[in-house]
C-alpha positions, 0 to 999 in steps of 0.5 A, spaced: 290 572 346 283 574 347 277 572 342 275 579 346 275 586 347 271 590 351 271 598 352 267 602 356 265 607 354 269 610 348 270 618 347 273 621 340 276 628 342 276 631 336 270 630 330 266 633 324 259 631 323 259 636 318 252 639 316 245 638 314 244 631 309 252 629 311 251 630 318 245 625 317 249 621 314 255 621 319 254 621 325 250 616 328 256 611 325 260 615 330 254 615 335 254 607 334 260 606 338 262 612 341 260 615 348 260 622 346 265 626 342 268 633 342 264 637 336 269 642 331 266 649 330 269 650 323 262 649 319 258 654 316 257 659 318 262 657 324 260 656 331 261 663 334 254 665 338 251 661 343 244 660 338 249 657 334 251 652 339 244 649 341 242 648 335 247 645 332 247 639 338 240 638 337 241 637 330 246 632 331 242 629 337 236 629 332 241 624 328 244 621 333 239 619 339 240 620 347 245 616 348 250 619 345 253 626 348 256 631 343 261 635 347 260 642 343 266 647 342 266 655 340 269 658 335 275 662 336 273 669 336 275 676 341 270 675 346 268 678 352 267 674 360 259 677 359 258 672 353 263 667 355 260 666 362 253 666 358 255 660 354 260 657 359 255 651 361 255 649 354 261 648 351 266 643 352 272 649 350 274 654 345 277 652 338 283 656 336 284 656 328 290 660 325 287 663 319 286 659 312 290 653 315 284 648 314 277 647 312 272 653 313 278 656 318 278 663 313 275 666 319 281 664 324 285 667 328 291 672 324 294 674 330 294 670 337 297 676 341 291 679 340 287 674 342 290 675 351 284 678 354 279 673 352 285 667 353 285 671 360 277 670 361 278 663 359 283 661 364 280 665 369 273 661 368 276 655 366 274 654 359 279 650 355 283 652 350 283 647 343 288 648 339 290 647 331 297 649 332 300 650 325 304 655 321 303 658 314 310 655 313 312 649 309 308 645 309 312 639 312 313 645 317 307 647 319 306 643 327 314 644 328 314 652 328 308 652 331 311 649 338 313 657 339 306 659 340 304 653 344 311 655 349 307 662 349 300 660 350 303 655 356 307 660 359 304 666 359 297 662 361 299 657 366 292 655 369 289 655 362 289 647 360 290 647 352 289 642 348 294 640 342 290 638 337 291 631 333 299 632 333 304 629 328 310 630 330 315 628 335 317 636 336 310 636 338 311 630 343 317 634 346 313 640 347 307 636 350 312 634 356 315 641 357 309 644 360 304 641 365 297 645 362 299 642 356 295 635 353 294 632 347 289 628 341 292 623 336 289 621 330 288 614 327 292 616 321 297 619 324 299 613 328 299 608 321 301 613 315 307 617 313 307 621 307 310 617 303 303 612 304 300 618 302 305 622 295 310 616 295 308 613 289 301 615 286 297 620 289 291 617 294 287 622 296 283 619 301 289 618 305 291 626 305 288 630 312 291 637 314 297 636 318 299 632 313 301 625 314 310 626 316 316 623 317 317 616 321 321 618 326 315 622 327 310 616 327 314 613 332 314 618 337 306 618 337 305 610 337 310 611 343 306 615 347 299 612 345 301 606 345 303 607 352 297 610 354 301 616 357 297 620 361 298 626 356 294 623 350 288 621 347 284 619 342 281 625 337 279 622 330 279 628 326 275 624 323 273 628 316 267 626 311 267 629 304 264 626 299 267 623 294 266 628 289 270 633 293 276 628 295 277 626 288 278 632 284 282 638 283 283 641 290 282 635 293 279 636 301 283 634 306 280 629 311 280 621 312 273 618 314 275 613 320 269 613 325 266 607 323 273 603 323 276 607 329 276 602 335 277 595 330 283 599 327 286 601 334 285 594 337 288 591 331 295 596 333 295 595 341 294 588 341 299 588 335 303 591 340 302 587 346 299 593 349 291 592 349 291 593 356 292 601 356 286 602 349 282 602 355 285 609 358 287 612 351 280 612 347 277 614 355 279 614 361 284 620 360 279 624 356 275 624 362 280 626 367 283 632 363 275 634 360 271 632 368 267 629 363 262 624 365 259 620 358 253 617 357 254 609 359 255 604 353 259 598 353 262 596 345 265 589 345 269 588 340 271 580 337 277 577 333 273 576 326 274 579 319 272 585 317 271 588 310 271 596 310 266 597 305 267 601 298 263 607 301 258 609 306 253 612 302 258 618 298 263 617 302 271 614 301 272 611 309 280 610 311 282 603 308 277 602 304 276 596 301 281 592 306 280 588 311 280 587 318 282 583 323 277 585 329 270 587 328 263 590 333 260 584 335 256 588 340 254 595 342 250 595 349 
């Protein structure tokens, strides 16, 4: 086994930054070790014009330096081909949120049928199309019954490229493989946690993220095809800062922090499963076929040396805090 592991420049698919002091605080601990990631709109405001847009990338920029790309996205509205050709060059994508289902998503989307001219604008134009896919339903529900509107998006759109975002369950692995505009993010915790490691016993909040950790038959079909680098998946943290005072209360705020440990975590997984050759394909390689993306050059060499997960970064809970890791940073060029 290899003392070392080194990765070329590392992409996250799907992340919060947040606003503001958090987003200050957050984001260069992503910026450390990643290329560049996929910036999710649903802030608030959520990202609608293209002002919005160029001021939230210079905000994070501002946190993060050069050499770091964060890859903007739209919020999901009724939008003309005149503004989306106007925002075209500065955006990675569009992001779909069913209405309420998720933090600062209020403003999301109550019918998808009325959403076909601008679905038609982005085919056309090719801006892809980022997908929450859950339902109003049960809640250990919500992605299963969805798959019929990732039938009708694929079907009725087919040279739209559409990304399933952070997916959970073996339904939506079944479904990723049925279209070919279809491609998929997996999370860090979906890959580890059922819902039993989050409700089984006493309630860990900082384990509990929308979609909802679910059954291990589900966790099984994701570390399936992550593990084997399918061509189809790749990594999208969802990565979701809350400060401690909102994840430990009434209403706890769904979202696990793990940007600062998400490479050592996924190292520990592949090389667990004697698969460390395709870690390479899923936290870069595919993201960059399927997007056309050429990220910043960083080269992060990870070591086989224990970790200590901190209690807290500044206000905030990360994923498996307090544990310890096998793997750790040793150097980032």
């Amino acid at each position: 086994m290899a003392d070392t592991i080194t990765l070329h420049n590392p992409l996250d698919m799907h992340l919060h930054v947040r606003q503001g002091d958090m987003l200050s605080h957050v984001a260069p601990l992503t910026a450390h070790t990643f290329s560049g990631a996929v910036i999710m709109p649903n802030t608030l405001p959520p990202v609608k014009t293209l002002e919005a847009i160029q001021s939230y990338k210079q905000e994070i920029l501002a946190a993060c330096g050069d050499n770091f790309e964060p890859y903007m996205t739209l919020f999901m509205d009724k939008y003309d081909r005149a503004f989306l050709q106007q925002v075209q060059p500065h955006i990675i994508g569009i992001k779909l949120y069913p209405a309420g289902i998720t933090t600062n998503s209020e403003g999301g989307v109550s019918s998808i049928d009325e959403l076909a001219p601008t679905l038609e604008h982005m085919q056309d134009l090719g801006i892809p199309l980022l997908v929450h896919g859950e339902s109003n339903g049960f809640v250990m529900d919500r992605e299963t019954e969805f798959m019929s509107v990732y039938t009708w998006l694929a079907t009725n759109f087919p040279d739209l490229n559409i990304t399933m975002e952070h997916i959970t369950t073996a339904a939506a692995v079944e479904t990723l493989h049925k279209f070919n505009n279809l491609r998929a993010t997996i999370t860090l915790q979906h890959l580890f946690l059922i819902l039993d490691d989050v409700a089984g016993g006493l309630l860990r909040p900082h384990l509990f993220c929308k979609p909802i950790a679910k059954r291990p038959h589900d966790l099984e079909a994701l570390r399936e095809v992550a593990l084997a680098a399918d061509p189809k998946v790749m990594f999208g943290s969802d990565s979701a800062p809350h400060p401690v005072s909102s994840k430990e209360s009434c209403g706890c705020a769904a979202g696990c922090f793990t940007a600062p440990i998400a490479l050592q975590v996924l190292c520990e997984l592949f090389e667990e499963h004697s698969t460390i050759e395709h870690l390479q394909r899923f936290v870069s390689t595919t993201a960059q076929e399927q997007y056309g993306v050429v990220p910043p050059k960083k080269t992060v060499t990870l070591e086989r040396k224990e970790f200590g997960v901190p209690d807290s970064y500044g206000s905030v809970v990360p994923y498996l805090h307090g544990e310890t890791l096998a793997w750790s940073i040793q150097q980032v060029e």
